[in-house]
C-alpha positions as a Markdown table, in Angstrom:
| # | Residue | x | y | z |
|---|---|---|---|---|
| 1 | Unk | 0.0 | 0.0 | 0.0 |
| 2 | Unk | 1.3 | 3.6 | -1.2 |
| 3 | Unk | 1.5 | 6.1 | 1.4 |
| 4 | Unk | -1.0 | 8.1 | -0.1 |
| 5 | Unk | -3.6 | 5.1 | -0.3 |
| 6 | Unk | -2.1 | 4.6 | 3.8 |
| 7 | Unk | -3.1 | 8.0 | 4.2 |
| 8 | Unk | -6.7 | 7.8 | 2.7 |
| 9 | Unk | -7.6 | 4.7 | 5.0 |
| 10 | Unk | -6.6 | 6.8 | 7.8 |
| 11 | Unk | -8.7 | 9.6 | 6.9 |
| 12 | Unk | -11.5 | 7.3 | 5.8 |
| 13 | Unk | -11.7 | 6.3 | 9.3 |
| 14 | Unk | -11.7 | 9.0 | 11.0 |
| 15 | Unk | -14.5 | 10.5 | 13.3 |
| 16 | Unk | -17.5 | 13.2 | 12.0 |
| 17 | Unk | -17.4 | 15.5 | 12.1 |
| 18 | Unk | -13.7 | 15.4 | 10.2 |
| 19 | Unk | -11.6 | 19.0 | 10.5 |
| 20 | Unk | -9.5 | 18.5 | 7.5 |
| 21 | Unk | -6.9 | 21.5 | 8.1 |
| 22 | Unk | -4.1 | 22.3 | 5.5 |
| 23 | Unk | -0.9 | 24.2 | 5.2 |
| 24 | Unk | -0.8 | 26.3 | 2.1 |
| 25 | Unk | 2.7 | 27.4 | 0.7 |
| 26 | Unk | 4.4 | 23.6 | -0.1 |
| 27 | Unk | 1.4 | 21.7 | 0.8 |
| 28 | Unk | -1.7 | 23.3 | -1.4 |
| 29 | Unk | 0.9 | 25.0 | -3.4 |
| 30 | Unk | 4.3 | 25.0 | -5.2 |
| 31 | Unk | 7.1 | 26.8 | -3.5 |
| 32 | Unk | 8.5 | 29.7 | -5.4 |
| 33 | Unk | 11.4 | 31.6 | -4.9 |
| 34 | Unk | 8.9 | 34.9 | -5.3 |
| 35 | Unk | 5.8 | 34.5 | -2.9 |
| 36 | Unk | 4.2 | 36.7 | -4.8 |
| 37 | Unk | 3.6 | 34.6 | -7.6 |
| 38 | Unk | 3.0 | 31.0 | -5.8 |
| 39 | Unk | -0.3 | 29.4 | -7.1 |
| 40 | Unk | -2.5 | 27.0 | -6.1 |
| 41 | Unk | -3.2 | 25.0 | -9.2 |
| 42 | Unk | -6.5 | 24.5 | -10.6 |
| 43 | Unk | -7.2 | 21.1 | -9.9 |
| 44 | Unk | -7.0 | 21.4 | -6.2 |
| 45 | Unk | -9.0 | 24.3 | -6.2 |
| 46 | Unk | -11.2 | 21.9 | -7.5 |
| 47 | Unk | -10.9 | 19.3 | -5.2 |
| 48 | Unk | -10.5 | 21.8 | -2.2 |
| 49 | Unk | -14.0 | 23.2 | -3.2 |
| 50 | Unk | -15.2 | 19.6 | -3.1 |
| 51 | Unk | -13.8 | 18.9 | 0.1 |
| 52 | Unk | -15.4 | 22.0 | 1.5 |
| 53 | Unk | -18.7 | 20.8 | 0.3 |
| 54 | Unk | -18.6 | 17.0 | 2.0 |
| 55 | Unk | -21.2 | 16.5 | 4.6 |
| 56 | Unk | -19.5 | 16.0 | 8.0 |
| 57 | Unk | -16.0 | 18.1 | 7.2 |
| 58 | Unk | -15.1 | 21.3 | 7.9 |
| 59 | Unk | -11.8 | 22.6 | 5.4 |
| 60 | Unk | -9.7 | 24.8 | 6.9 |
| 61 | Unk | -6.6 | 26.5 | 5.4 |
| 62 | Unk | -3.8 | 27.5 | 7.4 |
| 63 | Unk | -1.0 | 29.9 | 6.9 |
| 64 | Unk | 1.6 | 32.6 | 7.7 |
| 65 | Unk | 0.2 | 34.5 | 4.7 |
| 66 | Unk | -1.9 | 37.3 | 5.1 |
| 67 | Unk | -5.6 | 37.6 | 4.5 |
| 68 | Unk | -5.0 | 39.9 | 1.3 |
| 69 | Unk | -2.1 | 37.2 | 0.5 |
| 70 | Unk | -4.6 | 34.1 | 0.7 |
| 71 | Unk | -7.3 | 35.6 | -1.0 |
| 72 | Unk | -5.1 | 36.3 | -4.1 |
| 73 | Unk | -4.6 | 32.6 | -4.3 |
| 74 | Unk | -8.5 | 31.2 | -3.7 |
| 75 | Unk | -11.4 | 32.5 | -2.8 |
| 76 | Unk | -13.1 | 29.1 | -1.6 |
| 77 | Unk | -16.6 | 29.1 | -0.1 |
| 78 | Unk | -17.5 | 27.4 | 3.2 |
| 79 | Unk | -13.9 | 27.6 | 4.6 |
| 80 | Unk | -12.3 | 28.5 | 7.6 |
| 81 | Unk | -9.2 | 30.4 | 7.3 |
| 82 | Unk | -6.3 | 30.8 | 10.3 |
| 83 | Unk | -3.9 | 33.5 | 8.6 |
| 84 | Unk | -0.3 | 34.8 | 10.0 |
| 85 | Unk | 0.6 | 31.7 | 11.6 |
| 86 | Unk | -3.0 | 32.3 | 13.4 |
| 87 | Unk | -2.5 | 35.7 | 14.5 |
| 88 | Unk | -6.2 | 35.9 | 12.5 |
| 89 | Unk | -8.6 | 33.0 | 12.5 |
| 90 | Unk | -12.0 | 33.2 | 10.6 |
| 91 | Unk | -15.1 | 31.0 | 10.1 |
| 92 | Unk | -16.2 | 30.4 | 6.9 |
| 93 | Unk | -18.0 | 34.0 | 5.8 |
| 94 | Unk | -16.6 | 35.9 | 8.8 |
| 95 | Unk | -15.6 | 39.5 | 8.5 |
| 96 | Unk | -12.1 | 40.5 | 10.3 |
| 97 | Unk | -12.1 | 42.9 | 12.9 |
| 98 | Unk | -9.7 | 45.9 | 13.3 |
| 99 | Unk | -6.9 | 44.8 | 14.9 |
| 100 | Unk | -4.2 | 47.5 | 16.6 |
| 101 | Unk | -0.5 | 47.7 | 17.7 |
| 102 | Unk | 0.6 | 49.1 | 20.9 |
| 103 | Unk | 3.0 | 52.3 | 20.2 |
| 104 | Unk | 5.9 | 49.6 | 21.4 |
| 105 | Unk | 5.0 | 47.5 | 18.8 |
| 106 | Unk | 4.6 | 49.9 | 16.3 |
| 107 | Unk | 8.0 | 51.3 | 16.7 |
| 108 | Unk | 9.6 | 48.4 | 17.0 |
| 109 | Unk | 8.6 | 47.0 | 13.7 |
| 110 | Unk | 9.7 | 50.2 | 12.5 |
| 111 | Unk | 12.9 | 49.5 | 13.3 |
| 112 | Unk | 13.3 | 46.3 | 12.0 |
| 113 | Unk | 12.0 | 47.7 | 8.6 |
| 114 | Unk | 14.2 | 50.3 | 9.0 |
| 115 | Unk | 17.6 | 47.7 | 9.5 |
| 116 | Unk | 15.7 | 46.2 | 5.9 |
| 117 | Unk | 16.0 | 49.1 | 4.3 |
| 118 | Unk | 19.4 | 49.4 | 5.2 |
| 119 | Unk | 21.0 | 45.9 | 5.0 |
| 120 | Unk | 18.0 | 43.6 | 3.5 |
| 121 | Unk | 17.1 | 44.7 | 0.2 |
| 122 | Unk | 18.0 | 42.0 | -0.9 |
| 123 | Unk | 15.8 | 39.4 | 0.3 |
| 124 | Unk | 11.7 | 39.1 | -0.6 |
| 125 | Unk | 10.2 | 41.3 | 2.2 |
| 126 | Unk | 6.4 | 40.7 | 3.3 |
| 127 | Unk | 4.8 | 43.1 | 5.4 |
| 128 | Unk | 1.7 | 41.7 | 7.4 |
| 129 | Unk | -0.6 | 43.7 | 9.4 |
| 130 | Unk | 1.3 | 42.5 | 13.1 |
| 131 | Unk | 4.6 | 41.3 | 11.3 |
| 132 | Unk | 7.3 | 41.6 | 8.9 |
| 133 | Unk | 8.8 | 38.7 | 7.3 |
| 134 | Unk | 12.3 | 38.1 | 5.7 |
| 135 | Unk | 12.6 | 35.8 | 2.6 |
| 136 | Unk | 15.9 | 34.4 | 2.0 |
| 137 | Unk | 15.1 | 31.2 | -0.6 |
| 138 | Unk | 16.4 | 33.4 | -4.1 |
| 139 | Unk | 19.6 | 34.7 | -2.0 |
| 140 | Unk | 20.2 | 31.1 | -0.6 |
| 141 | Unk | 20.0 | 29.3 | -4.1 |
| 142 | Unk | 23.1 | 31.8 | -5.4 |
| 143 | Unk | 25.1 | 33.0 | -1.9 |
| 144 | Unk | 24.2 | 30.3 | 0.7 |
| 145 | Unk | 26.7 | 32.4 | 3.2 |
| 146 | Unk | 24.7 | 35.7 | 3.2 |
| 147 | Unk | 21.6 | 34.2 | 3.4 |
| 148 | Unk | 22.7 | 32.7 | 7.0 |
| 149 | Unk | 24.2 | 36.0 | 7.7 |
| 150 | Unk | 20.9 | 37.5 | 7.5 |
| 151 | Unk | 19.2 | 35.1 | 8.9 |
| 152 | Unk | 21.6 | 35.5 | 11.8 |
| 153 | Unk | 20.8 | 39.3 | 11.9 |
| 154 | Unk | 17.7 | 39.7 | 11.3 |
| 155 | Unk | 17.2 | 36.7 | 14.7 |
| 156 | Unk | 19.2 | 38.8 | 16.7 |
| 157 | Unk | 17.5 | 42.1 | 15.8 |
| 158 | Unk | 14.2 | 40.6 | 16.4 |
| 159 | Unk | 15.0 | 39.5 | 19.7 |
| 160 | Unk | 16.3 | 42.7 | 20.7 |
| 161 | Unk | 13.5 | 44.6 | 19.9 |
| 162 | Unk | 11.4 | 42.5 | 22.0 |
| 163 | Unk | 9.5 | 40.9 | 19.3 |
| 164 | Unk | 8.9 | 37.5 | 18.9 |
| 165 | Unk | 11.2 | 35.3 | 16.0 |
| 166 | Unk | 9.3 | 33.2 | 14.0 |
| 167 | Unk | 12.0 | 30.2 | 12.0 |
| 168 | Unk | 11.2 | 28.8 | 9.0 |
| 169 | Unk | 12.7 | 27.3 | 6.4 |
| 170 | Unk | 14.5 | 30.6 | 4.4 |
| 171 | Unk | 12.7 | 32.5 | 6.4 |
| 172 | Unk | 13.1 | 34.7 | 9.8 |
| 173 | Unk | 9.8 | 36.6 | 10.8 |
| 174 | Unk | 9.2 | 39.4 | 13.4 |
| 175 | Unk | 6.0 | 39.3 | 15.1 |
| 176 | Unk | 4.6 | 42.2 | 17.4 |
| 177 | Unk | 2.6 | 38.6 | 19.3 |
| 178 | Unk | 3.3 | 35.6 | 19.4 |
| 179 | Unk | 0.8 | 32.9 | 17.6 |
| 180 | Unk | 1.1 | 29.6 | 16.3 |
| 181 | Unk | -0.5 | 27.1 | 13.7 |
| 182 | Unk | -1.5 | 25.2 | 16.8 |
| 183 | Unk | -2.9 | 27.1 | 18.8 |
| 184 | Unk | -4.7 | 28.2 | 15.2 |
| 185 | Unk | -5.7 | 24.8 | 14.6 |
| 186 | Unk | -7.1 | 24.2 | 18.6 |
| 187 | Unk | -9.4 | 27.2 | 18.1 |
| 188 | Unk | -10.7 | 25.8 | 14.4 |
| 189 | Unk | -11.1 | 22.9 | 16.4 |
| 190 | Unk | -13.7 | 23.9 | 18.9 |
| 191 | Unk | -15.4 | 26.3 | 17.3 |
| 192 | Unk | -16.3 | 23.9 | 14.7 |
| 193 | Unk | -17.2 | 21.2 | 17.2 |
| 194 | Unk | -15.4 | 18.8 | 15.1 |
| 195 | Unk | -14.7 | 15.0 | 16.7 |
| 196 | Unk | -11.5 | 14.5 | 14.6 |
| 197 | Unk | -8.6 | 16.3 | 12.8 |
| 198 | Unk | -6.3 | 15.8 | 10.0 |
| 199 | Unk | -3.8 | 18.6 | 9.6 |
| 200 | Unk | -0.9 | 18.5 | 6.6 |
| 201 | Unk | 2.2 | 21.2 | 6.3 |
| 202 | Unk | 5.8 | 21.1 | 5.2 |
| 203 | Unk | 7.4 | 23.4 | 7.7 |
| 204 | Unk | 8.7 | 23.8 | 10.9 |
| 205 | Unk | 6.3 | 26.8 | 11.5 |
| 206 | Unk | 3.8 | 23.4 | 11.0 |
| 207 | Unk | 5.1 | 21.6 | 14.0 |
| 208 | Unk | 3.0 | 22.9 | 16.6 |
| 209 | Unk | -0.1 | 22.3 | 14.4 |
| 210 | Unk | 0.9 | 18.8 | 13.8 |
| 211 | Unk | 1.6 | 18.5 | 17.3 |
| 212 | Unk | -1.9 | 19.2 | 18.1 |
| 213 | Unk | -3.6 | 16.6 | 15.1 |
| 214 | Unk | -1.5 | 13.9 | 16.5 |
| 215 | Unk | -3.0 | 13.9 | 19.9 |
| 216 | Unk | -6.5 | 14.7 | 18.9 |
């Protein structure tokens, strides 16, 4: 038996109502050196919009993306959607609510994009709502030494600044709060009074959400 048939069974089995939760960049989609132009291909759209519809299962997508990222990429009905490593979750239909940054905050993500401007161009920048996250993949594929060394640097800055570092795979992030996939994952959870989960991702910013599927 393949490991995908293996992994059909399992779901197969599973408890209703099923919360079938996915990662999105590597797992629903490709990984590209530019974020910016990673796609979900067609044909799980497809099957995504099917899943959505199964009686008994709730789809959710989960991701360090933001909202305005995510929706760029699908626009699925009847899905909920944990965004910035779950600094956002929303029920399927759910409007987001303002969300503000202490002056602290503010300025210390200021400075972080201000070291950026200064020593980073070089790397794909993403600027979220509560976070700012540095993209080394393109740098590491031709100069494997100063993509550590901003890696490195962009860690230490971070810390300094009293935000929290988010590690990844080519990829430091600096959060004004601290949030995970799993505690993303948790809240899906119980608000959709599922009975079961299945969660897939690719990355260590998946752990904690894998974590959680594993013992539920």
């Amino acid at each position: 038996m393949s490991r995908i048939e293996s992994t059909l069974d399992t779901l197969i089995a599973l408890e209703r109502p099923l919360l079938v939760a996915l990662d999105v960049d590597g797992t629903v989609s490709p990984i590209v050196q530019d974020p910016n132009l990673a796609e979900i291909p067609a044909s799980t759209l497809s099957t995504l919009a099917g899943l959505a519809e199964a009686p008994d299962v709730e789809l959710a997508l989960i991701t360090g993306r933001d909202l305005t990222s995510l929706a760029r990429m699908e626009q699925l009905e009847g899905v909920w959607r944990a965004v910035e490593h779950g600094g956002l979750v929303l029920a399927p239909g759910q409007t987001p609510s303002k969300r503000r940054l202490t002056s602290g905050q503010r300025g210390a993500l200021g400075r972080f994009r201000q070291w950026i401007d200064e020593h980073a161009r070089d790397a794909f920048i993403e600027y979220k709502p509560q976070a700012i996250a540095v993209h080394v993949r393109a740098i590491a594929a031709r100069d494997p030494a100063r993509a550590d060394q901003l890696l490195r640097e962009a860690d230490d800055l971070a810390e300094s600044l009293g935000l929290h570092v988010r590690r990844g795979k080519a990829l430091r992030e600096a959060e004004a709060e601290h949030h995970d996939k799993g505690s993303a994952l948790r809240e899906i959870f119980e608000r959709s009074r599922a009975r079961s989960v299945f969660f897939a991702g690719d990355d260590l910013t998946d752990f904690a959400a894998i974590n959680f599927a594993a013992n539920h």
